[in-house]
DSSP file (Angstrom, degrees, kcal/mol; ACC not computed):
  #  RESIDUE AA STRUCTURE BP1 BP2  ACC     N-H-->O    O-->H-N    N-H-->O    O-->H-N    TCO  KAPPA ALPHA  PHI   PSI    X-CA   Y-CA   Z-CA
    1    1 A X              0   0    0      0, 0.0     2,-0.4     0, 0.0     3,-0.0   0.000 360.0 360.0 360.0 143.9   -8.4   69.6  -28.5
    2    2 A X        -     0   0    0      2,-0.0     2,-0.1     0, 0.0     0, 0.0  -0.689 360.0-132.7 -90.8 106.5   -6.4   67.5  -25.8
    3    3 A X        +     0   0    0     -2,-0.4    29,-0.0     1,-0.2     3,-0.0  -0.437  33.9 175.2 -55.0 140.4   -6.2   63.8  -27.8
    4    4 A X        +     0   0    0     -2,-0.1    -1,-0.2     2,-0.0    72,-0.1   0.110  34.7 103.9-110.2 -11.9   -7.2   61.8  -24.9
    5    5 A X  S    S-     0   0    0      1,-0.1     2,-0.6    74,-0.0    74,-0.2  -0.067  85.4 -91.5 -68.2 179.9   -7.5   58.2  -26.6
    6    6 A X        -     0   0    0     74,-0.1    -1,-0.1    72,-0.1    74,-0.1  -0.736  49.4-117.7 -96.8 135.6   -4.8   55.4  -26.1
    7    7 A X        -     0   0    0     -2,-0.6     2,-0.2    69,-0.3    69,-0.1  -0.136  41.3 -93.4 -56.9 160.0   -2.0   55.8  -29.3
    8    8 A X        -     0   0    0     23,-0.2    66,-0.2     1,-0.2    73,-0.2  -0.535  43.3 -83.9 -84.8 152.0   -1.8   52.8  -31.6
    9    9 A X        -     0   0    0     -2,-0.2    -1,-0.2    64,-0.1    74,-0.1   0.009  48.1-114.9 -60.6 148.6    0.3   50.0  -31.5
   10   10 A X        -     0   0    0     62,-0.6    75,-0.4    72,-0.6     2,-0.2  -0.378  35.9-160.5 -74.2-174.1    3.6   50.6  -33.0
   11   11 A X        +     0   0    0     17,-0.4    17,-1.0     1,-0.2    73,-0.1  -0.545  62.0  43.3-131.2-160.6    4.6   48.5  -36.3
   12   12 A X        -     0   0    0     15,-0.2     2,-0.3    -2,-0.2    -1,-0.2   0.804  65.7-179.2  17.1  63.6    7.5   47.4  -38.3
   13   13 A X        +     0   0    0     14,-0.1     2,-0.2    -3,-0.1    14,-0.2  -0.688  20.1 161.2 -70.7 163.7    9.3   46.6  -35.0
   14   14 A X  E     -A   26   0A   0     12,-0.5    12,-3.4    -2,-0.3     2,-0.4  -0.852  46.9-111.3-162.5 155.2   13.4   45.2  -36.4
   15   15 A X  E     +A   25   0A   0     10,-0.2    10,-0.2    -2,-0.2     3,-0.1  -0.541  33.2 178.2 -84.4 127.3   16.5   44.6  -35.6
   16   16 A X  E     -     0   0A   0      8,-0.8     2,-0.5    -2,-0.4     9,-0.1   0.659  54.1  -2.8-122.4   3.6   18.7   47.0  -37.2
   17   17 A X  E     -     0   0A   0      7,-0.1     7,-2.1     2,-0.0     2,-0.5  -0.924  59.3-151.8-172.5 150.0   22.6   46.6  -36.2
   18   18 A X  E     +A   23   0A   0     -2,-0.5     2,-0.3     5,-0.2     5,-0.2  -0.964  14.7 162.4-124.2 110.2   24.7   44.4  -33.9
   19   19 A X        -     0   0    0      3,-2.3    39,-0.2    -2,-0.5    -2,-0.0  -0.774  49.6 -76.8-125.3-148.7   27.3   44.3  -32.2
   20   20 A X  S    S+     0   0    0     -2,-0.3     3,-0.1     1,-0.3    -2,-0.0   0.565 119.2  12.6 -45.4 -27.1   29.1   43.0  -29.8
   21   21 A X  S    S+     0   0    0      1,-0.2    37,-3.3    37,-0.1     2,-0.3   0.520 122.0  42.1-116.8 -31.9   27.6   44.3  -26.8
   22   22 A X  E     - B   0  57A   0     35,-0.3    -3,-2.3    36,-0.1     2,-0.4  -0.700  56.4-148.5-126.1 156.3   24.3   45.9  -27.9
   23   23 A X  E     -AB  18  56A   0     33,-0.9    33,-1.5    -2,-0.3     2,-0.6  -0.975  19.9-150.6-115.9 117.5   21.4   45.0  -30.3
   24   24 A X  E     -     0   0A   0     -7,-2.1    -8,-0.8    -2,-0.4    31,-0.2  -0.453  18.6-179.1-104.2  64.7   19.7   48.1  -31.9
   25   25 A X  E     -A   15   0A   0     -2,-0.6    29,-0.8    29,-0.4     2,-0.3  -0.216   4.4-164.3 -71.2 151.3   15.9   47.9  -32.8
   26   26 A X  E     -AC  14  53A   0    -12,-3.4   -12,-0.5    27,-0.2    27,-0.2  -0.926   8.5-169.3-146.2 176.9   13.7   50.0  -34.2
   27   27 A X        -     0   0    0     25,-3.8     2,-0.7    -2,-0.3   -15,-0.2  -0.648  34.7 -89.6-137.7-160.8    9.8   51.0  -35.0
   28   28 A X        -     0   0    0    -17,-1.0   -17,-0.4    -2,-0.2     2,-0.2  -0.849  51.9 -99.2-102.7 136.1    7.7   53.1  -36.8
   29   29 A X        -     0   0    0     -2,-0.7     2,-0.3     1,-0.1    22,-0.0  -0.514  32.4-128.2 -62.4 129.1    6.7   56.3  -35.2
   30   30 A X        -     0   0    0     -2,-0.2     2,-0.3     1,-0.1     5,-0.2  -0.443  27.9-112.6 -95.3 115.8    3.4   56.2  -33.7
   31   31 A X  S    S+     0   0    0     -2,-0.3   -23,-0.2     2,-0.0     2,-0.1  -0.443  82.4  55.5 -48.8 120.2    1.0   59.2  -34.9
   32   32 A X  S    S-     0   0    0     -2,-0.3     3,-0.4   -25,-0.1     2,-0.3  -0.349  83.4 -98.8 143.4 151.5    0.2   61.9  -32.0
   33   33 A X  S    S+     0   0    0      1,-0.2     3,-0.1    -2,-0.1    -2,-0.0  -0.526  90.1  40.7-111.8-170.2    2.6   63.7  -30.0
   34   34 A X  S    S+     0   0    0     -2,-0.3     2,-0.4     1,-0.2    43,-0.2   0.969  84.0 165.7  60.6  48.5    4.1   63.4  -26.5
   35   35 A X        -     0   0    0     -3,-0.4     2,-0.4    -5,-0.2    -1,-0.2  -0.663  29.1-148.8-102.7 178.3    4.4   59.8  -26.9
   36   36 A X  E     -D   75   0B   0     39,-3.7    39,-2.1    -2,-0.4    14,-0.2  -0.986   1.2-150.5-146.4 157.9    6.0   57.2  -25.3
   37   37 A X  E     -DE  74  49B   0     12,-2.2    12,-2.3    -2,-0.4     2,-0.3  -0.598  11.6-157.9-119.9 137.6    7.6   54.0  -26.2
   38   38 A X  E     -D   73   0B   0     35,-1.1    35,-3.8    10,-0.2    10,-0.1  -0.912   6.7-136.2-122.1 113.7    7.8   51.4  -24.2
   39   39 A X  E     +D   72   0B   0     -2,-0.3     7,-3.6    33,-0.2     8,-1.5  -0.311  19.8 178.0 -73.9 127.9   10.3   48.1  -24.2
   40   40 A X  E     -DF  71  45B   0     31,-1.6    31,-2.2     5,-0.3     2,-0.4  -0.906  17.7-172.2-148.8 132.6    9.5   44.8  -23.7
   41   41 A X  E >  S-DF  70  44B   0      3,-1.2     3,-6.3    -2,-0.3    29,-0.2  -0.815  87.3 -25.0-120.8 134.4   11.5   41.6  -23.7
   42   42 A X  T 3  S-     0   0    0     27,-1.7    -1,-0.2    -2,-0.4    28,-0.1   0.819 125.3 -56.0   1.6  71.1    9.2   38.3  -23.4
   43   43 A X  T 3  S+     0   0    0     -3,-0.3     2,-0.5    26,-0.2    -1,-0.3   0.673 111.1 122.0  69.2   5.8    6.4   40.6  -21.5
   44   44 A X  E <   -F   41   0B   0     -3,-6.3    -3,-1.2     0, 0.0    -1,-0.2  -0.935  66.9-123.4-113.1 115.6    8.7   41.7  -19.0
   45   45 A X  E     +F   40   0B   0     -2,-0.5    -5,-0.3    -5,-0.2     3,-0.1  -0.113  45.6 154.1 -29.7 123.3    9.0   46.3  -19.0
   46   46 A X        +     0   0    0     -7,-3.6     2,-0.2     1,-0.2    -1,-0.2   0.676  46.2  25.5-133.4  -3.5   12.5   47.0  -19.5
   47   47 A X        -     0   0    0     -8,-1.5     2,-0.3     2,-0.0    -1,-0.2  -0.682  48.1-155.8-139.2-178.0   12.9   50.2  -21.0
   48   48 A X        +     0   0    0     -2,-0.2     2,-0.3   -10,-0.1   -10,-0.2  -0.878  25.8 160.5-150.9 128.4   11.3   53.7  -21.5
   49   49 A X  B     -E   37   0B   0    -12,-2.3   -12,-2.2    -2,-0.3    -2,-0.0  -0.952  41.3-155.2-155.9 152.7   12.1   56.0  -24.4
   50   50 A X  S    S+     0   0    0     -2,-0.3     2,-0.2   -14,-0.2   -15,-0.1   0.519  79.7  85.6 -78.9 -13.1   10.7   59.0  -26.4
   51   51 A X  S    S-     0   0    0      2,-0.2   -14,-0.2     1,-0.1    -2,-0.0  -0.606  85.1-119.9-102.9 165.7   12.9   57.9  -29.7
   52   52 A X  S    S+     0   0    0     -2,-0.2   -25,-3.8   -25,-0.1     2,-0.1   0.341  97.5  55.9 -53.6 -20.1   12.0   55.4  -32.4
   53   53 A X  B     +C   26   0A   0    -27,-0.2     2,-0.2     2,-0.0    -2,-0.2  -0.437  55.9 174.9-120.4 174.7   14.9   53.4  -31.5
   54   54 A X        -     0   0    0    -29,-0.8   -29,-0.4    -2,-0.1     2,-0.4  -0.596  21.7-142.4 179.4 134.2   16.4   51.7  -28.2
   55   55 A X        -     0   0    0    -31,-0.2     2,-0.3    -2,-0.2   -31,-0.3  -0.877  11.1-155.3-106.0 152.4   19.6   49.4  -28.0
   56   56 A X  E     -B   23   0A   0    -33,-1.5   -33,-0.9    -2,-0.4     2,-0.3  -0.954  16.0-128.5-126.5 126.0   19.3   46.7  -25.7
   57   57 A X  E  >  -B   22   0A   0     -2,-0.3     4,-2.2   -35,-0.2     3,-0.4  -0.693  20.9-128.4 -89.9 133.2   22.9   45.3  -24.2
   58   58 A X  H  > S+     0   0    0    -37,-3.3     4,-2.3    -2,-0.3     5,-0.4   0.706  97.3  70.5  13.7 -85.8   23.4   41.5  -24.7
   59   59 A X  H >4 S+     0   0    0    -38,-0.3     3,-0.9     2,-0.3     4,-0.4   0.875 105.0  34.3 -32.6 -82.6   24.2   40.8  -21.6
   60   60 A X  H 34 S+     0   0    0     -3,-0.4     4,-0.4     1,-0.3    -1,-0.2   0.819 117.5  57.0 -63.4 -43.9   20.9   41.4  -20.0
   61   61 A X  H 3< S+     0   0    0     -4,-2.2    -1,-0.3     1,-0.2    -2,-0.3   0.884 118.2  29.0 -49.6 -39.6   19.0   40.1  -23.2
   62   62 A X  S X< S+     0   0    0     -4,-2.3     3,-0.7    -3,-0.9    -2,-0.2   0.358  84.6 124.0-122.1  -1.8   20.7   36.5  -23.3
   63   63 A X  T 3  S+     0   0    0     -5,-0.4    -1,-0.2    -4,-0.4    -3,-0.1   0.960  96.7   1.9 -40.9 -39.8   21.5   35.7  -19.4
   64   64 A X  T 3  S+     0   0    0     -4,-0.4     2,-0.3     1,-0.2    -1,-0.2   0.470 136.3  31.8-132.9  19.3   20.0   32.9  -19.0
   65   65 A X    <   -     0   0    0     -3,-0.7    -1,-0.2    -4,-0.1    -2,-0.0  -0.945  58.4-136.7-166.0 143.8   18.3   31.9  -22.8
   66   66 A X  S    S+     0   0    0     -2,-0.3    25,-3.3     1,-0.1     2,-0.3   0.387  87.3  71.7 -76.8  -1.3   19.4   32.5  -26.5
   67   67 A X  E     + G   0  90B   0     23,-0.2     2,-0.4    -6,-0.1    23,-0.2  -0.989  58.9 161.4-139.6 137.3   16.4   33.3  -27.4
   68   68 A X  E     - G   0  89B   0     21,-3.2    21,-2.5    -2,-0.3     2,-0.4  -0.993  21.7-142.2-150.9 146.9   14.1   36.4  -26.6
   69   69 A X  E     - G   0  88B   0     -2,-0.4   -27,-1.7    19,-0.2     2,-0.3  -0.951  18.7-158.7-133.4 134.1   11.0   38.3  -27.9
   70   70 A X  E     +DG  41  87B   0     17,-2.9    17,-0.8    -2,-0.4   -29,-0.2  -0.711  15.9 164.1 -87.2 139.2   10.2   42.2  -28.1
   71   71 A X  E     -D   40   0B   0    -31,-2.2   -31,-1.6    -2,-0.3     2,-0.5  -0.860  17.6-153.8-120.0 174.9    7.8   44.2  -28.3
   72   72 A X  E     -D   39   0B   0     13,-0.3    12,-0.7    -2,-0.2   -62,-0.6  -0.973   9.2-166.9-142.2 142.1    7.3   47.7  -27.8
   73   73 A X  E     -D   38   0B   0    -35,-3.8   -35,-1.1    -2,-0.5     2,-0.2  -0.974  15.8-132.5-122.4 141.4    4.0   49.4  -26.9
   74   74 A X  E     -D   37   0B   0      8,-0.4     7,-1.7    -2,-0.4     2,-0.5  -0.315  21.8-174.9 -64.5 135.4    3.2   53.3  -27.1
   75   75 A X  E     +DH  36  80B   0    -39,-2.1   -39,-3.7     5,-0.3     2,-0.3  -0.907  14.5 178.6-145.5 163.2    1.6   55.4  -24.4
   76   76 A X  E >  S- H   0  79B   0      3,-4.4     3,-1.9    -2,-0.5   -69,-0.3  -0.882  75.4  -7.1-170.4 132.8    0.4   58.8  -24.0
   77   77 A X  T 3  S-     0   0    0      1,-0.3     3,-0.1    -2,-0.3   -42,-0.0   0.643 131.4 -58.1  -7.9  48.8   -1.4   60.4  -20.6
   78   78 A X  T 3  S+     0   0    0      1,-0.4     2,-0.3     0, 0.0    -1,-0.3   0.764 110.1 127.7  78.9  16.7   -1.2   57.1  -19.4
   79   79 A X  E <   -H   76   0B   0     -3,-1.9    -3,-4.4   -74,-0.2     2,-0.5  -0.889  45.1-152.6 -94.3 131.8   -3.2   55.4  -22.1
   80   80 A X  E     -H   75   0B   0     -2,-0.3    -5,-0.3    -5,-0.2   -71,-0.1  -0.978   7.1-133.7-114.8 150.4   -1.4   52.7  -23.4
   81   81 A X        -     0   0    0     -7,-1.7     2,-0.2    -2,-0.5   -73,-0.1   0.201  35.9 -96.6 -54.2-179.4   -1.4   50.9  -26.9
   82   82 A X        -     0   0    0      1,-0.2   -72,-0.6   -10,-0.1    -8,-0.4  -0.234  58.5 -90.8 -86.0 165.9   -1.5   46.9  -27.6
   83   83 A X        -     0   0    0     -2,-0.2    -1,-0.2   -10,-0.1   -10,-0.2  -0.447  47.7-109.0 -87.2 172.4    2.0   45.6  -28.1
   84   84 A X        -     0   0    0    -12,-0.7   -73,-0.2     1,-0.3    -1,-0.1  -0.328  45.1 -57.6 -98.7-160.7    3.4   45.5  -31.4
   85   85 A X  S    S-     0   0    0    -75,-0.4     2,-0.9     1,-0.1   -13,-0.3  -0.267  70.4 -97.5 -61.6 145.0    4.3   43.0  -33.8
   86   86 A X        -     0   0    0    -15,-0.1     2,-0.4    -3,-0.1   -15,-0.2  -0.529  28.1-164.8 -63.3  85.1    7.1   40.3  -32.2
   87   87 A X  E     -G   70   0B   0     -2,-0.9   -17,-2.9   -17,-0.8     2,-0.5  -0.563  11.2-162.2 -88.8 119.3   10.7   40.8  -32.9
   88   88 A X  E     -G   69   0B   0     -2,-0.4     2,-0.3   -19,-0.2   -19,-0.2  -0.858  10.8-171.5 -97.2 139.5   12.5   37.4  -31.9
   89   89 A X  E     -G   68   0B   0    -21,-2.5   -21,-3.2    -2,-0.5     2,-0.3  -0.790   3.8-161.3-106.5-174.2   16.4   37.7  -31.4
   90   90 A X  E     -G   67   0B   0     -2,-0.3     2,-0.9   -23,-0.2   -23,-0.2  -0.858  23.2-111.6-141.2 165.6   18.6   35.3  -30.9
   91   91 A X        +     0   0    0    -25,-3.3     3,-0.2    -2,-0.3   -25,-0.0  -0.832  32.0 167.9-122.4 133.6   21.7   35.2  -29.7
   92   92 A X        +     0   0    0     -2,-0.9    -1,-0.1     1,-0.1     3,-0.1  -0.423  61.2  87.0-120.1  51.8   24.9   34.3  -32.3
   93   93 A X  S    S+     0   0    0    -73,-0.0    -1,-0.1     1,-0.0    -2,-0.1   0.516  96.2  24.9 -89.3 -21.4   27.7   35.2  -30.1
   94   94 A X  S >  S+     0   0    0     -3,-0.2     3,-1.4     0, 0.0     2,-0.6  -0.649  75.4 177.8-138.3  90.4   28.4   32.0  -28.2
   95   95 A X  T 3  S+     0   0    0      1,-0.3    -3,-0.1     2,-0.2     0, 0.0  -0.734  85.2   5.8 -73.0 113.1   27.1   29.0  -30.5
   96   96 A X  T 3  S+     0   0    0     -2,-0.6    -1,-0.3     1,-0.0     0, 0.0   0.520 111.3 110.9 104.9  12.7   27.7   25.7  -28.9
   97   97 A X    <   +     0   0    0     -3,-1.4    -2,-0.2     2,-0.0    -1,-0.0   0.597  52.6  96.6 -95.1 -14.0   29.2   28.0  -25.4
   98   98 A X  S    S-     0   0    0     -4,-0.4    -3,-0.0     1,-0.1     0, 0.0  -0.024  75.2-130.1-113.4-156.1   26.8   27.3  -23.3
   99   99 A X  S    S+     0   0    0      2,-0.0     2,-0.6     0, 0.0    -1,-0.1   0.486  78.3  87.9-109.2  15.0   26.3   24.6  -20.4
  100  100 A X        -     0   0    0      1,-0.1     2,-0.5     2,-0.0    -2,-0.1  -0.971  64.1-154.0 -94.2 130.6   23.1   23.0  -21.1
  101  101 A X        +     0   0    0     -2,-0.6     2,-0.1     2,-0.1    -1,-0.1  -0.841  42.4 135.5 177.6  47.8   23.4   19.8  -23.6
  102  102 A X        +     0   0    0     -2,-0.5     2,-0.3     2,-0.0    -2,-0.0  -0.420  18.8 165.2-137.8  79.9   20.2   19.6  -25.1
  103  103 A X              0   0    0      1,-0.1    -2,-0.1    -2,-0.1     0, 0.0  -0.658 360.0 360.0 -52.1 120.2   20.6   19.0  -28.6
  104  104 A X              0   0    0     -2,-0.3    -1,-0.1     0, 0.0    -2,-0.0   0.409 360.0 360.0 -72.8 360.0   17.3   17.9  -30.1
């Protein structure tokens, strides 16, 4: 029988490797098939992917703040989940670079 409900939010969203250009999170596979995963940095869509995983390049994450939070929500014939738990990164690649001067 053709699942029709909306898939559950994923879990154990985390960061699992860094480098220089790219960030690599990942989540727990979401029970059901034909889903799909959907990326989001602070509530804005940014990605689409069938895998567990997604690297996210720097660059786009940290233009204009050092700080960002993901989540990723599941979908399946256009039902979607709730988001999942909040994975904040941060960005440790230019500490003290940037031009704004507001040390608290």
């Amino acid at each position: 029988s053709e699942d029709n409900s909306a898939p559950k939010a994923p879990t154990n969203l985390k960061q699992v490797e860094e480098t220089a250009e790219l960030i690599t999170i990942t989540w727990k596979k979401v029970s059901g098939s034909d889903i799909d995963y959907f990326v989001y940095v602070d509530g804005v869509h940014v990605k689409d992917t069938k895998d567990t995983k997604c690297k996210l390049e720097k660059d786009g994450l940290f233009a204009d703040k050092n700080t960002v939070k993901i989540t990723v929500v599941a979908g399946r014939n256009g039902k979607r989940s709730g988001h999942s738990n909040v994975l904040t990164l941060i960005d440790n690649s230019n500490q003290g670079g940037g031009d704004t001067e507001d040390d608290e």
